[in-house]
N, CA, C and O of each residue as an XYZ file, in Angstrom:
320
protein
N      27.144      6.968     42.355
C      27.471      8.010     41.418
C      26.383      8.091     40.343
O      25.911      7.076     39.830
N      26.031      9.240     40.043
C      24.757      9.411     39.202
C      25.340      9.695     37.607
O      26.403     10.259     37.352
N      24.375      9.162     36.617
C      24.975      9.074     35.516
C      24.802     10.632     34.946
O      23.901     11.145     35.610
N      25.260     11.465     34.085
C      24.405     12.694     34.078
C      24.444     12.256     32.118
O      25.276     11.746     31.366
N      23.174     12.758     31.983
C      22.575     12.935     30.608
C      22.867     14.054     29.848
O      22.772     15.207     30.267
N      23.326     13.635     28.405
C      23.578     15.075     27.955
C      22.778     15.380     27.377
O      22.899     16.549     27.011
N      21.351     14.594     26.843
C      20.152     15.533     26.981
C      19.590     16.715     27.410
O      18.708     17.451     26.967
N      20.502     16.726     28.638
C      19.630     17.409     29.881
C      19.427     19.069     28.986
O      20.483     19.518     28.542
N      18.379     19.771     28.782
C      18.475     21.340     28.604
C      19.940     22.030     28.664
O      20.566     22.757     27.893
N      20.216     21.425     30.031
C      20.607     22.986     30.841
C      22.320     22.265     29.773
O      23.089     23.227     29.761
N      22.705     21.582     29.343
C      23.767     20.950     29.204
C      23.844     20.993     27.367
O      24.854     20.674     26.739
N      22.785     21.371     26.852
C      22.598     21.601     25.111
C      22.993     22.723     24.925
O      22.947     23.522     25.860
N      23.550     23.149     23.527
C      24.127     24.457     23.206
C      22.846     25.083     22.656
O      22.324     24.287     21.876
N      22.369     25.856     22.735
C      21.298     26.803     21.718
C      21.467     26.249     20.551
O      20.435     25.724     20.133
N      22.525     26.151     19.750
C      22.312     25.474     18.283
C      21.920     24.624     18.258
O      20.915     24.341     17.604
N      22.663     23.742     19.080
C      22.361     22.322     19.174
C      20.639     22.473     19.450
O      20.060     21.576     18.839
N      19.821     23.241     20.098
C      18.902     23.035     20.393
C      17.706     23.602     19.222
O      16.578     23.126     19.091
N      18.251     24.658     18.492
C      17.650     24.819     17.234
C      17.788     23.746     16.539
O      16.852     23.192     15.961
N      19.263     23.259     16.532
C      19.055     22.475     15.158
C      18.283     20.793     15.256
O      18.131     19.951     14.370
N      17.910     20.774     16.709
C      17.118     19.433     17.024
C      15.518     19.949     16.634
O      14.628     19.195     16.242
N      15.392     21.412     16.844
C      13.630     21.872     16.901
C      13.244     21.799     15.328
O      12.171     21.640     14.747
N      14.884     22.025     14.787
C      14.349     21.962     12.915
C      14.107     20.919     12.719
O      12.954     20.723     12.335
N      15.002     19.727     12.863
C      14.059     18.412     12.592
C      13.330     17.791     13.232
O      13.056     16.652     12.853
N      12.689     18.377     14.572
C      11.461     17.765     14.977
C      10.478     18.401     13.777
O       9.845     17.684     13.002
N      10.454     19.915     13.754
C       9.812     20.571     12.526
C       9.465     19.701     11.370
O       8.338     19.395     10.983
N      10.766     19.312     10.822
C      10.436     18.830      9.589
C      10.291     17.182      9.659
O      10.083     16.590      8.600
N      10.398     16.433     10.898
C       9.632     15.168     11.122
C       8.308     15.486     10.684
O       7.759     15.101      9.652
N       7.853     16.235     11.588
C       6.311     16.680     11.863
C       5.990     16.701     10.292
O       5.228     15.884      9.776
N       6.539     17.552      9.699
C       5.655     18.063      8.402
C       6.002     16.523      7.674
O       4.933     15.940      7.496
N       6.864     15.918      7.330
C       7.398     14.524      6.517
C       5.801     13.469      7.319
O       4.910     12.874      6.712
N       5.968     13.585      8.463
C       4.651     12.581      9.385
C       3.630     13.143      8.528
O       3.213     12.247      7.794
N       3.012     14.319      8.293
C       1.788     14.557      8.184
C       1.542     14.143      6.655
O       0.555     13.548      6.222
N       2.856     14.670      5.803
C       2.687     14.382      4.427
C       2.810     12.820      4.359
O       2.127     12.486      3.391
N       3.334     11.770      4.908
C       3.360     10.414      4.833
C       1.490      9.930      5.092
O       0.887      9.273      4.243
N       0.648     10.553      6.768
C      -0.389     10.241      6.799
C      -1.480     10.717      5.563
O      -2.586     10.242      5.304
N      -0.910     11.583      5.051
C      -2.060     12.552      4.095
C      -1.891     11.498      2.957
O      -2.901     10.924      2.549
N      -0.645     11.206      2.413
C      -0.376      9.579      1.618
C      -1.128      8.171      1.924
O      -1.858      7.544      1.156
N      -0.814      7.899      3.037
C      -2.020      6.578      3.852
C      -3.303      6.591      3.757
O      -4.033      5.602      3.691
N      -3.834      8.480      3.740
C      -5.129      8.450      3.529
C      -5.794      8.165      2.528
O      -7.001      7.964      2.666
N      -5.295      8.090      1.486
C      -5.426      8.495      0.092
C      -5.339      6.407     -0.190
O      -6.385      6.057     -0.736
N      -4.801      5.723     -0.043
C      -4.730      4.326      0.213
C      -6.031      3.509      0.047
O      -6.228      2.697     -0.856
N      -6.970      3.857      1.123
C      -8.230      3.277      1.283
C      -9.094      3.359     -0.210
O      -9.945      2.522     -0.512
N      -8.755      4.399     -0.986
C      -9.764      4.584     -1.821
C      -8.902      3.892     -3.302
O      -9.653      3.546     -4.214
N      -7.541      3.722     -3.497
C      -7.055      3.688     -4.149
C      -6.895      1.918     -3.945
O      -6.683      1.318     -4.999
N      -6.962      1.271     -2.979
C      -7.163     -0.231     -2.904
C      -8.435     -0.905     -3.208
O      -8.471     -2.100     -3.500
N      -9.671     -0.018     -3.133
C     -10.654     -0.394     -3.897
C     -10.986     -0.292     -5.168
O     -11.628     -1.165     -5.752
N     -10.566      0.814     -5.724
C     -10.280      0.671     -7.038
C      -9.753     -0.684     -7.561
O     -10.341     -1.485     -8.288
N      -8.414     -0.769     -6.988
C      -7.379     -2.250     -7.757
C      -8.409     -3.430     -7.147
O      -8.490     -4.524     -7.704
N      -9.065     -3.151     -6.136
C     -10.121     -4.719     -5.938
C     -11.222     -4.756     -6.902
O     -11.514     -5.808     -7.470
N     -11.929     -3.516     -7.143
C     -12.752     -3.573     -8.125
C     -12.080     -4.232     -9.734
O     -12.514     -5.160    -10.415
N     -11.148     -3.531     -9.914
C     -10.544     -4.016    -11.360
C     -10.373     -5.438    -11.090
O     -11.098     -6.317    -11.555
N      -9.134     -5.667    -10.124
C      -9.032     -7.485    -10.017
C     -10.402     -8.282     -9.711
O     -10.347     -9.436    -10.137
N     -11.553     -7.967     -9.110
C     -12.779     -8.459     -9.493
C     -13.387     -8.710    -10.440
O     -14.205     -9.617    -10.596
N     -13.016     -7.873    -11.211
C     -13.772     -7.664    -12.657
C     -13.177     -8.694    -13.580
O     -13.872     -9.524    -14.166
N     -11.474     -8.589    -13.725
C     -10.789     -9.177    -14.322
C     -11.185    -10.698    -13.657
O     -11.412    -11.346    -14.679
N     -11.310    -11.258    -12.959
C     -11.343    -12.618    -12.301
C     -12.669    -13.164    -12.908
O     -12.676    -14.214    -13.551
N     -14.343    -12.063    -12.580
C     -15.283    -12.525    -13.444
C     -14.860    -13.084    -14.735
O     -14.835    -14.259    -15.103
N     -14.441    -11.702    -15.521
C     -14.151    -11.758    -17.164
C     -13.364    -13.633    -17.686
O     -13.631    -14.554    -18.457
N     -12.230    -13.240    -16.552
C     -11.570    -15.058    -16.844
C     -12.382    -15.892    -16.205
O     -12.196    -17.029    -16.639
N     -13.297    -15.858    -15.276
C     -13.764    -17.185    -15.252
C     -15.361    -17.569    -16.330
O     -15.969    -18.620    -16.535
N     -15.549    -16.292    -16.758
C     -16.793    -16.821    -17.955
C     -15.735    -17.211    -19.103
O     -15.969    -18.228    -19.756
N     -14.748    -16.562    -19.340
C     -13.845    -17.365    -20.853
C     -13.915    -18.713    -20.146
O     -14.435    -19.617    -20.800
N     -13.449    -19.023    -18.835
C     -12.789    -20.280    -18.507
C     -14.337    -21.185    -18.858
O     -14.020    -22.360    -19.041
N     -15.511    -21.043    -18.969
C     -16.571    -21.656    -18.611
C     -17.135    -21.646    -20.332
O     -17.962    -22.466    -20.731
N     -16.484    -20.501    -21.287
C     -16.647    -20.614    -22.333
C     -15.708    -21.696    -23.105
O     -16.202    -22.609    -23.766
N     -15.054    -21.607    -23.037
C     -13.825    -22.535    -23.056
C     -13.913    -24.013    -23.108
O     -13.496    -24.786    -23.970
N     -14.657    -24.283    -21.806
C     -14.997    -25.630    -21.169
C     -15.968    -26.191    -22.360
O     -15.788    -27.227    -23.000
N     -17.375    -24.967    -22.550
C     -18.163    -25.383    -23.270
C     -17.874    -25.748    -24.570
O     -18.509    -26.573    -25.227
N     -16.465    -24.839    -25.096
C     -16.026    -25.386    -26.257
C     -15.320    -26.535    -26.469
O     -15.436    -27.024    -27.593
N     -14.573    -27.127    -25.631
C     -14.207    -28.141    -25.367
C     -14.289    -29.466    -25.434
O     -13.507    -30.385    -25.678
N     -16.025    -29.296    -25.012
C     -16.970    -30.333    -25.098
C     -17.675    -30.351    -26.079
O     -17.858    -31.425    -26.652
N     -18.152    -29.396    -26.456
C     -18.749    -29.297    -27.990
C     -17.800    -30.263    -28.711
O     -18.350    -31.254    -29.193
N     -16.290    -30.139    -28.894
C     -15.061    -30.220    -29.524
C     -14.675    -32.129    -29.709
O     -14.094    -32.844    -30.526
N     -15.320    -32.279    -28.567
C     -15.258    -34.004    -27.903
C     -16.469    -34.784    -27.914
O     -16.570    -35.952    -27.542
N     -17.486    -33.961    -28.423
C     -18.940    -34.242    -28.601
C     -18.280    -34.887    -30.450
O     -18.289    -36.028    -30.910
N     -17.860    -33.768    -30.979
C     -17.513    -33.457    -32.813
C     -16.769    -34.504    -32.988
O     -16.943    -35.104    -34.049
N     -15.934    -34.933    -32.213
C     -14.737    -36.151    -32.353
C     -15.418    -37.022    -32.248
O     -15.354    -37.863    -33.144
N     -16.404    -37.248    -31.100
C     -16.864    -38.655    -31.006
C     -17.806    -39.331    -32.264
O     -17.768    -40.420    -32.837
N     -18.515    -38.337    -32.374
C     -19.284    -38.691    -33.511
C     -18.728    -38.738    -34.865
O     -19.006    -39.619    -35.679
N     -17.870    -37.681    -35.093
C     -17.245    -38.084    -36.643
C     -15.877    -38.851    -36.723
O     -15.403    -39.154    -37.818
């Protein structure tokens, strides 16, 4: 016994079959506006790498300024 699908065309009502073509429709357009979003990604993650680069330099010369003060600081103790 064969299973029958109610997929099948011949077995969909016309509405039913509009109202599946509207949201393939508006998949389609939601897909394209989601990829047109993704595209836009690539340029917007280099930005935040550039900044978090920058920011990471900036803290590691304080961190190296810091150090130097430190020692200056333990240089001042020892001697006085």
């Amino acid at each position: 016994m064969e299973k029958k699908s109610f997929d099948h065309p011949s077995i969909v009502s016309p509405k039913e079959t509009l109202d599946r073509l509207a949201g393939m429709v508006a998949l389609r357009a939601n897909t394209f506006e989601e990829i047109e979003k993704l595209s836009l990604l690539p340029e917007e993650l280099k930005r935040h790498d550039s900044f978090t680069t920058s920011m990471i330099n900036e803290m590691d010369e304080e961190r190296k300024r810091l150090k130097e003060r430190a020692g200056d600081w333990a240089e001042e103790m020892a001697e006085g």
